[in-house]
PDB file of N, H, CA, C and O in Angstrom:
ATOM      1  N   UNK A   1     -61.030 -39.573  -0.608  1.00  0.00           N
ATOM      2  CA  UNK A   1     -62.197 -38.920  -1.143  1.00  0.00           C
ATOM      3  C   UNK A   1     -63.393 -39.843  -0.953  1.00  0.00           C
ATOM      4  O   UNK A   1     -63.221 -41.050  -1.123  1.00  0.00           O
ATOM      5  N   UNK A   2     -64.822 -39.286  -0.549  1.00  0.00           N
ATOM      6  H   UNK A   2     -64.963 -38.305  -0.410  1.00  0.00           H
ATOM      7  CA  UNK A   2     -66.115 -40.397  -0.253  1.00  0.00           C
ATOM      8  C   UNK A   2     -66.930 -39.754  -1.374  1.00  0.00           C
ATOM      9  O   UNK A   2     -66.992 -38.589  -1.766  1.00  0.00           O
ATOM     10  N   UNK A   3     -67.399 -40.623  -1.678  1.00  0.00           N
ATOM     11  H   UNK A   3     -67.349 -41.570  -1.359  1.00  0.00           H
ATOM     12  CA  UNK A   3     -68.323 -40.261  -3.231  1.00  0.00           C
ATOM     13  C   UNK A   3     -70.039 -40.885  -2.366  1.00  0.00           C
ATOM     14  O   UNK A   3     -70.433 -42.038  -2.187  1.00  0.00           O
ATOM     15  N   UNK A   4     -70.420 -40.104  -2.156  1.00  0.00           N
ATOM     16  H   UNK A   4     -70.100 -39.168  -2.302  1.00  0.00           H
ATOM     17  CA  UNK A   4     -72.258 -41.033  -1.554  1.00  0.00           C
ATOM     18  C   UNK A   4     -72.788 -41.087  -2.790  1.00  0.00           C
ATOM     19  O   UNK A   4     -72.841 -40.220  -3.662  1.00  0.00           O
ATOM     20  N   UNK A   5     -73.266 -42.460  -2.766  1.00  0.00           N
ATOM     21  H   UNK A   5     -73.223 -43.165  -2.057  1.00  0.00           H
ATOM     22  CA  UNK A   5     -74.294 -42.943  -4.164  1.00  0.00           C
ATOM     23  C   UNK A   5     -75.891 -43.139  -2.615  1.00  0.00           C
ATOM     24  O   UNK A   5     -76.065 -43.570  -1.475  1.00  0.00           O
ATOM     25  N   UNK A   6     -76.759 -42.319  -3.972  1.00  0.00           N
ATOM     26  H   UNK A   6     -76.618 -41.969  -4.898  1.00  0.00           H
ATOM     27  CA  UNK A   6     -77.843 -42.619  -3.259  1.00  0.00           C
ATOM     28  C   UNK A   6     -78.526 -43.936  -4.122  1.00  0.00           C
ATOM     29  O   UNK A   6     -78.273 -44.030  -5.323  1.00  0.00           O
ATOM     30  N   UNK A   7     -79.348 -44.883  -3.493  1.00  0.00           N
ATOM     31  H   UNK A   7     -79.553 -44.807  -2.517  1.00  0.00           H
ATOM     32  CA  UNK A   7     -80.052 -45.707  -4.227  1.00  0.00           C
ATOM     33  C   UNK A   7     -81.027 -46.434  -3.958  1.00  0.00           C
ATOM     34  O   UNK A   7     -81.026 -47.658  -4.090  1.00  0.00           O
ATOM     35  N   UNK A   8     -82.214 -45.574  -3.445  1.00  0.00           N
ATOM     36  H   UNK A   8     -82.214 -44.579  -3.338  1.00  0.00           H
ATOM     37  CA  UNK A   8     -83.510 -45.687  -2.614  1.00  0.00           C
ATOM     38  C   UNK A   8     -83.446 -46.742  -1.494  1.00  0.00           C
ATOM     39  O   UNK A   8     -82.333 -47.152  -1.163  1.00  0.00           O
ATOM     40  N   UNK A   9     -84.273 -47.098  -1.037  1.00  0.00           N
ATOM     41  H   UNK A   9     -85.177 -46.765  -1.306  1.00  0.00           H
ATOM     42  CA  UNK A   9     -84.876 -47.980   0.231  1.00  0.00           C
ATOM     43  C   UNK A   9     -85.008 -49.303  -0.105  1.00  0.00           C
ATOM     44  O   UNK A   9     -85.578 -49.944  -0.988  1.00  0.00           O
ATOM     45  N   UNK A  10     -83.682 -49.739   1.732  1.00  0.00           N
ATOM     46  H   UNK A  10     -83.218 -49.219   2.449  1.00  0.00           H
ATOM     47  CA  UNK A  10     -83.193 -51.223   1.553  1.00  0.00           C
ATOM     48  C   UNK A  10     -84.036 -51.812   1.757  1.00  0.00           C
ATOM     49  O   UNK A  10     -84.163 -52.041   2.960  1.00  0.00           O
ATOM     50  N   UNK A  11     -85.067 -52.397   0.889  1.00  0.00           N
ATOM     51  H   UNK A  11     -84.964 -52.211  -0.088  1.00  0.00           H
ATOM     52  CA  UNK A  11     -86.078 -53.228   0.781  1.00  0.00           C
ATOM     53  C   UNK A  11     -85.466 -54.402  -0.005  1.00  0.00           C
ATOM     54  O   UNK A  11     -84.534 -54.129  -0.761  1.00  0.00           O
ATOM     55  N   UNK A  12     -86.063 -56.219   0.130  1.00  0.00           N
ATOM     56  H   UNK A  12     -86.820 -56.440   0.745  1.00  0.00           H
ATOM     57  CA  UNK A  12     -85.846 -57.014  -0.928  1.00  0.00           C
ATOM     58  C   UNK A  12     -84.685 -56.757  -1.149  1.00  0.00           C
ATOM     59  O   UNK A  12     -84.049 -56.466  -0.136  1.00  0.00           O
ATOM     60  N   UNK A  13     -83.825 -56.738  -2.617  1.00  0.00           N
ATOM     61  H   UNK A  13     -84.342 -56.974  -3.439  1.00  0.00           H
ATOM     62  CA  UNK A  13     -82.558 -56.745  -3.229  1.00  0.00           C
ATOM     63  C   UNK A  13     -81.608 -55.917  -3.271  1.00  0.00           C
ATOM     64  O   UNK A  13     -80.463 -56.133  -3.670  1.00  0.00           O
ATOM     65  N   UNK A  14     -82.322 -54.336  -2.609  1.00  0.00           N
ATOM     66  H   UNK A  14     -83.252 -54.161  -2.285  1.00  0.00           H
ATOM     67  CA  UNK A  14     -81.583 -53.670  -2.786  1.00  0.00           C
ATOM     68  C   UNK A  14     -80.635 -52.955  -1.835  1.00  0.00           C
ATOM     69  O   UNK A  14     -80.166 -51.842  -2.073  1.00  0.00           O
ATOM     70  N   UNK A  15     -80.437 -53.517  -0.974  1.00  0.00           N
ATOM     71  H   UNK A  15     -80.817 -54.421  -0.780  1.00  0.00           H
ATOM     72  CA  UNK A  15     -79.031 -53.880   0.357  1.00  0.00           C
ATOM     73  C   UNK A  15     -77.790 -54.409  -1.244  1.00  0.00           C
ATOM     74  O   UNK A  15     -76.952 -53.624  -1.689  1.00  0.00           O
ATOM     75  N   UNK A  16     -78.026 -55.933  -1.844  1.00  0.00           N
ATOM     76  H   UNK A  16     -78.706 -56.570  -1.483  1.00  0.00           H
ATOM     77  CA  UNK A  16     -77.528 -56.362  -2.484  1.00  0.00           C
ATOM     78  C   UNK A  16     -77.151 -55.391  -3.623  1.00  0.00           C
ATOM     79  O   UNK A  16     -76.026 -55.349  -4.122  1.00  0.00           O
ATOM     80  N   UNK A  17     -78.031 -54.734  -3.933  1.00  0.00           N
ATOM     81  H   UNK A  17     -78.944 -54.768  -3.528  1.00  0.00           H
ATOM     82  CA  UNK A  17     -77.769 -53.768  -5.245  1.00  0.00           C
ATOM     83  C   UNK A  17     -76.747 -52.489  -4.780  1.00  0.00           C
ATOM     84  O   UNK A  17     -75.917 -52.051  -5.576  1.00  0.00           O
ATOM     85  N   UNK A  18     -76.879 -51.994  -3.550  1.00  0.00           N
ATOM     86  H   UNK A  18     -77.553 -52.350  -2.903  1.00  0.00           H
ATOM     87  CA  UNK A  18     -75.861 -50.933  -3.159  1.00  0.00           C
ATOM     88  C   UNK A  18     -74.566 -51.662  -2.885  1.00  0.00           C
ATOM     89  O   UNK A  18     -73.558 -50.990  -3.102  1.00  0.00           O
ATOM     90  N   UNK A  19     -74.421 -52.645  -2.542  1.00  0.00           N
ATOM     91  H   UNK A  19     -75.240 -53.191  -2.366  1.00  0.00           H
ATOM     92  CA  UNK A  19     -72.852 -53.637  -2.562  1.00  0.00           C
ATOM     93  C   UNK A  19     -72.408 -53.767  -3.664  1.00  0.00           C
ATOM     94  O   UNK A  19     -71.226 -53.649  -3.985  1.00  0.00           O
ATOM     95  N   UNK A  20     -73.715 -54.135  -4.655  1.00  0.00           N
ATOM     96  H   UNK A  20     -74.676 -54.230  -4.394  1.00  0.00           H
ATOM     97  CA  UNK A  20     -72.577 -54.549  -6.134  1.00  0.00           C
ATOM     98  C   UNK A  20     -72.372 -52.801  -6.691  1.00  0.00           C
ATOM     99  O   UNK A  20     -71.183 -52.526  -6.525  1.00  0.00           O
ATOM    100  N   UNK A  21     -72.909 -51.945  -7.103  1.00  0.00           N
ATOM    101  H   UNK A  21     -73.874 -52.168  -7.238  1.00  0.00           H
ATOM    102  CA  UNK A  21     -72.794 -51.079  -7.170  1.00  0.00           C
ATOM    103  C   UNK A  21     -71.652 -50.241  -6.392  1.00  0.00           C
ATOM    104  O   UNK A  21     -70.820 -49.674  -7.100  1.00  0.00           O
ATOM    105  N   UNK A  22     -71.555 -50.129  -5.079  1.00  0.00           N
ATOM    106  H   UNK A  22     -72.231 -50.590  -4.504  1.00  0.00           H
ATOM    107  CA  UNK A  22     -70.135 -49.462  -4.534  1.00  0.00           C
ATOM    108  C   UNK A  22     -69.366 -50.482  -5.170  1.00  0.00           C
ATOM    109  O   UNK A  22     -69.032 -50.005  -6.255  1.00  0.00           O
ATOM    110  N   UNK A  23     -68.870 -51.741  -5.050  1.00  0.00           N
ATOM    111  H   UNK A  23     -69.142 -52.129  -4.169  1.00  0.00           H
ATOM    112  CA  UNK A  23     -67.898 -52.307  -5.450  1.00  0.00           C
ATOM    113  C   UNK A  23     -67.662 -51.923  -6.690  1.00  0.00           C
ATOM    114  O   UNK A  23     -66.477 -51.669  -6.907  1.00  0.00           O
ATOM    115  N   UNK A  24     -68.455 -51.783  -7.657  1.00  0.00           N
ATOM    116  H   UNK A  24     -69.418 -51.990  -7.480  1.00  0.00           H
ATOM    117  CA  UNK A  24     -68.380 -51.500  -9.587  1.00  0.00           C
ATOM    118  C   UNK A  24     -67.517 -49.995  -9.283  1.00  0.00           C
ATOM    119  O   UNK A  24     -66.543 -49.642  -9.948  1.00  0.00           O
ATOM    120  N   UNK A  25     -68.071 -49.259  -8.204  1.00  0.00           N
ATOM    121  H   UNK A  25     -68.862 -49.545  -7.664  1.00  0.00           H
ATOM    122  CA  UNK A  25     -67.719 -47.680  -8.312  1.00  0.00           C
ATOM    123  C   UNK A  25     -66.206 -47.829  -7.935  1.00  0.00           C
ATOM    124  O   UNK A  25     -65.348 -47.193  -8.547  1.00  0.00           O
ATOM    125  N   UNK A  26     -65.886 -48.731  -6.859  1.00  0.00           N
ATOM    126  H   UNK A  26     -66.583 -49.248  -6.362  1.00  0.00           H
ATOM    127  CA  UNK A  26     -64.514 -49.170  -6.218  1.00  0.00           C
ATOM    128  C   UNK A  26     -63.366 -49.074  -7.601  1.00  0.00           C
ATOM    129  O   UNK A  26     -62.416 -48.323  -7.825  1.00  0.00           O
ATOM    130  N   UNK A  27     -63.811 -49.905  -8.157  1.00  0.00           N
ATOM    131  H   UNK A  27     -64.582 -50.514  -7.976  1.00  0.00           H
ATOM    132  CA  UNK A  27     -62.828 -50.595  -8.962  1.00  0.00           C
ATOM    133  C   UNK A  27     -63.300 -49.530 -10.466  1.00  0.00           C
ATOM    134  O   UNK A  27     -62.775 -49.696 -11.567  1.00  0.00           O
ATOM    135  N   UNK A  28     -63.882 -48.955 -10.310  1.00  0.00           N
ATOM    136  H   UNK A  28     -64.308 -48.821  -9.415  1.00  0.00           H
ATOM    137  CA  UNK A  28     -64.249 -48.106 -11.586  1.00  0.00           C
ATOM    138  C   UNK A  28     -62.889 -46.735 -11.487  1.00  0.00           C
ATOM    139  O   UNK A  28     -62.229 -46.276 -12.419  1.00  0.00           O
ATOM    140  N   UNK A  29     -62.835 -46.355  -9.939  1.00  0.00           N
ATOM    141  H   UNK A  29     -63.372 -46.728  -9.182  1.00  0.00           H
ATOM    142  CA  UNK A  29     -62.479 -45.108  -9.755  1.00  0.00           C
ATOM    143  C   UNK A  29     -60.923 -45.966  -8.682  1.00  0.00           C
ATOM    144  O   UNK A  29     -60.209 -45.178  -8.063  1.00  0.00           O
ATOM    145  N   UNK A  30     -60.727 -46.874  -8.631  1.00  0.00           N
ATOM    146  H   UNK A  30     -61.307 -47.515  -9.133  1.00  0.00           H
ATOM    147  CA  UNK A  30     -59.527 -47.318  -8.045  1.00  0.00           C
ATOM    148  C   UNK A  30     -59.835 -47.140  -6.471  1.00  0.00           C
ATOM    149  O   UNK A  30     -58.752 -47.190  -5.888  1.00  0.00           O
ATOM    150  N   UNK A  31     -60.570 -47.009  -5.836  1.00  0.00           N
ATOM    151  H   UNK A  31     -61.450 -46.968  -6.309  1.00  0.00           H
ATOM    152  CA  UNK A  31     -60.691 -46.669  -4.485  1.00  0.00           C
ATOM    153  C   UNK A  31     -60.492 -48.146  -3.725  1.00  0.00           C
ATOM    154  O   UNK A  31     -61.156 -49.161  -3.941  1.00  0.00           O
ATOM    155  N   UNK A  32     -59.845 -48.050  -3.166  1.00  0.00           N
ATOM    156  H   UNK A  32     -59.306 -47.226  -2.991  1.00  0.00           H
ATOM    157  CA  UNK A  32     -59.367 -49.034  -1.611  1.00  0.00           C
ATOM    158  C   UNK A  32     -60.626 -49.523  -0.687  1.00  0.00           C
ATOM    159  O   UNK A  32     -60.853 -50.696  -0.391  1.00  0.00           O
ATOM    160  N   UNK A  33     -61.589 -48.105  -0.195  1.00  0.00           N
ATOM    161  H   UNK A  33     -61.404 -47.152  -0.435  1.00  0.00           H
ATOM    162  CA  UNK A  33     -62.776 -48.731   0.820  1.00  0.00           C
ATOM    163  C   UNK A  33     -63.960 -48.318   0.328  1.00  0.00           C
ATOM    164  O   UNK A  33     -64.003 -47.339  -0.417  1.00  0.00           O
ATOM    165  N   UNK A  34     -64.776 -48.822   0.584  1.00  0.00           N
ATOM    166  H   UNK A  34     -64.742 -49.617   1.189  1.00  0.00           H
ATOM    167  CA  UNK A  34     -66.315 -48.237   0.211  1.00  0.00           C
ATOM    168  C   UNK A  34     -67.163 -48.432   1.371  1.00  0.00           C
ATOM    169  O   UNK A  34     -67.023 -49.523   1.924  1.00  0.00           O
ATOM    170  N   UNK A  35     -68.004 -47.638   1.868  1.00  0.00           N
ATOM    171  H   UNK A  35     -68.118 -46.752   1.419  1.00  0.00           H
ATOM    172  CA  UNK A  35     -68.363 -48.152   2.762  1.00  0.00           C
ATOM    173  C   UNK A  35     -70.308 -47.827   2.347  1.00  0.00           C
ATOM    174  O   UNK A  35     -70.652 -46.839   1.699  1.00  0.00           O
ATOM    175  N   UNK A  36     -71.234 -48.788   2.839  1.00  0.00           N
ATOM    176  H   UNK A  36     -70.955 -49.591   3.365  1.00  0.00           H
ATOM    177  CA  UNK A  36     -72.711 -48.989   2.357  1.00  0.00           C
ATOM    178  C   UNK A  36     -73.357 -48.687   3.693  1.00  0.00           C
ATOM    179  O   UNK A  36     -72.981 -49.307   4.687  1.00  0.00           O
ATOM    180  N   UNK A  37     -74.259 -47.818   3.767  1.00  0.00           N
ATOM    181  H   UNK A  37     -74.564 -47.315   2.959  1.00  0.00           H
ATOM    182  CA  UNK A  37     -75.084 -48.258   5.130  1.00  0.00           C
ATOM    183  C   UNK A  37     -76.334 -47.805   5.045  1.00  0.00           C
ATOM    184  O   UNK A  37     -76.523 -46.911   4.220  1.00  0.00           O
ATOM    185  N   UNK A  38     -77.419 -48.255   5.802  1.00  0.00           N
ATOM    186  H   UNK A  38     -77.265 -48.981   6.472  1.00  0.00           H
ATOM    187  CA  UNK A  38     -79.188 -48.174   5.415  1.00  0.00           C
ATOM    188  C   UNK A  38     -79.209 -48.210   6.967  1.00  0.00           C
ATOM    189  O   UNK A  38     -78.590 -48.642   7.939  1.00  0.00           O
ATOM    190  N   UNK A  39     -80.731 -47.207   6.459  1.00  0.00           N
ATOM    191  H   UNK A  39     -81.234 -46.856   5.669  1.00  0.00           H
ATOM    192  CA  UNK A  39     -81.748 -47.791   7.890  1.00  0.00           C
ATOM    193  C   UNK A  39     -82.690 -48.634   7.687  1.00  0.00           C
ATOM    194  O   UNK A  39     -82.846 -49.479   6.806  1.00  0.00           O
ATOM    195  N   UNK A  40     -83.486 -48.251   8.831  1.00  0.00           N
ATOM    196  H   UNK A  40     -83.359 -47.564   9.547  1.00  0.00           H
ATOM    197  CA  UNK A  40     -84.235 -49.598   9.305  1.00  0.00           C
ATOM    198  C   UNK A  40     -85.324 -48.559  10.005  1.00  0.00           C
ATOM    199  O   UNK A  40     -85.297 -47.344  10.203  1.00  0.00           O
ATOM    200  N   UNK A  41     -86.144 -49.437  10.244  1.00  0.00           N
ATOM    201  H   UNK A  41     -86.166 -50.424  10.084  1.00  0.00           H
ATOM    202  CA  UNK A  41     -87.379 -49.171  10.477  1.00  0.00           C
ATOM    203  C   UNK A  41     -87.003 -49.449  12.354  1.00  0.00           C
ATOM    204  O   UNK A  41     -86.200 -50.318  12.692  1.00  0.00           O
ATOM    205  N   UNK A  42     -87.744 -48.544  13.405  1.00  0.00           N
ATOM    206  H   UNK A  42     -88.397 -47.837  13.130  1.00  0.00           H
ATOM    207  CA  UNK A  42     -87.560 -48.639  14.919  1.00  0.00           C
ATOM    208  C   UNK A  42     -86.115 -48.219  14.880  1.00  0.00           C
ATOM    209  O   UNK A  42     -85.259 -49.079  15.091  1.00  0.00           O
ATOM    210  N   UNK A  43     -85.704 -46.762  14.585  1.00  0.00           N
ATOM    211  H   UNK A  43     -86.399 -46.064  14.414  1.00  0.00           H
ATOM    212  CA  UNK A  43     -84.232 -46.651  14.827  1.00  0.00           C
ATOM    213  C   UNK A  43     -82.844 -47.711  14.658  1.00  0.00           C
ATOM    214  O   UNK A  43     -81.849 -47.674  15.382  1.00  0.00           O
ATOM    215  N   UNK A  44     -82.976 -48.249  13.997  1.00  0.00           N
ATOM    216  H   UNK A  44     -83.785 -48.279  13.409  1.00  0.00           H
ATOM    217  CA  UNK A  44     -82.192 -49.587  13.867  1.00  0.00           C
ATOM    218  C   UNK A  44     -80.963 -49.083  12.374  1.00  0.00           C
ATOM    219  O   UNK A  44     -81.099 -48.032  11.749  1.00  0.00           O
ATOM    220  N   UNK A  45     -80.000 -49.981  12.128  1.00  0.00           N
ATOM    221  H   UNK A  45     -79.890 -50.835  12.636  1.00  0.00           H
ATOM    222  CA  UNK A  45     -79.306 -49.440  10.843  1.00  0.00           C
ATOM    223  C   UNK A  45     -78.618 -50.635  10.940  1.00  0.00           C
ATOM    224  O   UNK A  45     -78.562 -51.575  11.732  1.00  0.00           O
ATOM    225  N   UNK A  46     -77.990 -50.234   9.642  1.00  0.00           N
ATOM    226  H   UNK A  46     -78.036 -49.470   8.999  1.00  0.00           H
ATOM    227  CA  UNK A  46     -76.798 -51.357   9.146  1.00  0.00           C
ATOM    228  C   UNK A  46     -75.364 -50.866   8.463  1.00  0.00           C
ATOM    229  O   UNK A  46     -75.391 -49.840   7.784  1.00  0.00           O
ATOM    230  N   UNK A  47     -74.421 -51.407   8.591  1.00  0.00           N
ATOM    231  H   UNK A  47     -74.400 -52.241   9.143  1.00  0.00           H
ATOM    232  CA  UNK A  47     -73.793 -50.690   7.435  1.00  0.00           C
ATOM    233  C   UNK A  47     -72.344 -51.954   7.529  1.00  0.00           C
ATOM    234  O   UNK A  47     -71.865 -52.557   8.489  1.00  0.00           O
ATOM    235  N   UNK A  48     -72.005 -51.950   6.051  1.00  0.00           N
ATOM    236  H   UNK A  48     -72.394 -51.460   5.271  1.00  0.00           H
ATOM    237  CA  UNK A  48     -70.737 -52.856   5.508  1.00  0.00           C
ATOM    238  C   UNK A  48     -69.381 -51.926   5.367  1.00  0.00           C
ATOM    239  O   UNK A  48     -69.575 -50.726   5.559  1.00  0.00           O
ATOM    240  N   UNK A  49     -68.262 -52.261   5.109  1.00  0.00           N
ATOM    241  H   UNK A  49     -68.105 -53.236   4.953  1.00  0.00           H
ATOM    242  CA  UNK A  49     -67.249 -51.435   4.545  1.00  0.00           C
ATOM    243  C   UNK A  49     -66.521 -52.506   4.169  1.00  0.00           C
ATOM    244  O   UNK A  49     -66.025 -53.310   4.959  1.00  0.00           O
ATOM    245  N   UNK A  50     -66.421 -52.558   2.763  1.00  0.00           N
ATOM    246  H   UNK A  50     -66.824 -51.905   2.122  1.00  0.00           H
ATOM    247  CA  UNK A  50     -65.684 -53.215   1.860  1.00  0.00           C
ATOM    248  C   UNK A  50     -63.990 -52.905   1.541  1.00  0.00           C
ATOM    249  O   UNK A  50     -63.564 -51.771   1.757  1.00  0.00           O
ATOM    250  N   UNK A  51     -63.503 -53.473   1.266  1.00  0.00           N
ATOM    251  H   UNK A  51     -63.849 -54.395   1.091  1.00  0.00           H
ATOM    252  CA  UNK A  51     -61.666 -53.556   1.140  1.00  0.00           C
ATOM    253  C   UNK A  51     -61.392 -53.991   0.028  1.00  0.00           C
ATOM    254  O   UNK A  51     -61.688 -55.167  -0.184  1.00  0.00           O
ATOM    255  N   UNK A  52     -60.720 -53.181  -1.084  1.00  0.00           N
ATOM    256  H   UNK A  52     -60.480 -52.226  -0.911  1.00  0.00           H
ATOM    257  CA  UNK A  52     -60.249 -53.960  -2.503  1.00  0.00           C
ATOM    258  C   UNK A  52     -58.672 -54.468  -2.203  1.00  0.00           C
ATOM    259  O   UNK A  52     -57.708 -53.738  -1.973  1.00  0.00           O
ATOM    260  N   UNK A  53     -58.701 -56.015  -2.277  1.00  0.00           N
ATOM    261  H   UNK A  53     -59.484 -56.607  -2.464  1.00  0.00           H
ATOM    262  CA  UNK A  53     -57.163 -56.481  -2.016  1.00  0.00           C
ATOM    263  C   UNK A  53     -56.254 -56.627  -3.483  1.00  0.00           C
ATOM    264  O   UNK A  53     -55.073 -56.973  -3.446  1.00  0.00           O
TER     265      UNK A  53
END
């Protein structure tokens, strides 16, 4: 199951704030992967996928 958390524009801290946040949701709801991803300004993006061991 993918749960999307929205949590405005990765500006400053908040790249950092959508990591701690999926992880809290991870372990809130038992989920295995989470995965985070943003854009960017000039077509560009990013994105993490986290693993609970």
């Amino acid at each position: 199951m993918v749960v999307p958390i929205a949590i405005g524009h990765p500006f400053s801290a908040t790249g950092l704030r959508m990591i701690n946040t999926i992880s809290n949701e991870m372990e809130r709801k038992n989920y295995k992967y989470g995965l985070v991803s943003v854009c960017a300004a000039g077509a560009m993006s990013g994105s993490i996928l986290l693993e609970r061991v």
